[in-house]
C-alpha positions, 0 to 999 in steps of 0.5 A: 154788799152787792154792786150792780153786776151782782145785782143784774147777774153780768158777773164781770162786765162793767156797769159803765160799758158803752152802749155802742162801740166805736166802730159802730158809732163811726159807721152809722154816723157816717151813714147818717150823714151820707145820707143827709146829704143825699136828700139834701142834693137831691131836695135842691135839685127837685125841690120835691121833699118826699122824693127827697127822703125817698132817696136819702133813706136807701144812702144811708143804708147803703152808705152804713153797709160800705162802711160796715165792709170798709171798716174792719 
């Protein structure tokens, strides 16, 4: 009978393993909600969505790129 590590090739791994880490997760849900809070600061103070966004986006890049260096 074959399971379905045999049947995809991955001898040895598990057919359950996560799709992420932990590690990973942790990273970027921080920087998602640093992110997320960027751009809703920066939103209630302008009031200007687009500008909003275009502040959020790099937050959240650099938020996951501290995180990444901070968490070893």
């Amino acid at each position: 009978m074959n399971t379905r590590g045999q049947i995809s090739g991955m001898s040895g791994s598990d057919p359950r393993r996560p799709l992420l880490t932990l590690r990973a997760a942790v990273i970027l849900l921080g920087g998602l909600v640093a992110g997320a809070a960027t751009a809703t600061l920066t939103y209630l103070g302008v009031h200007d969505l687009p500008a909003a966004v275009l502040v959020g986006i790099p937050a959240c890049a650099g938020a996951i790129k501290f995180l990444d260096y901070l968490i070893a």
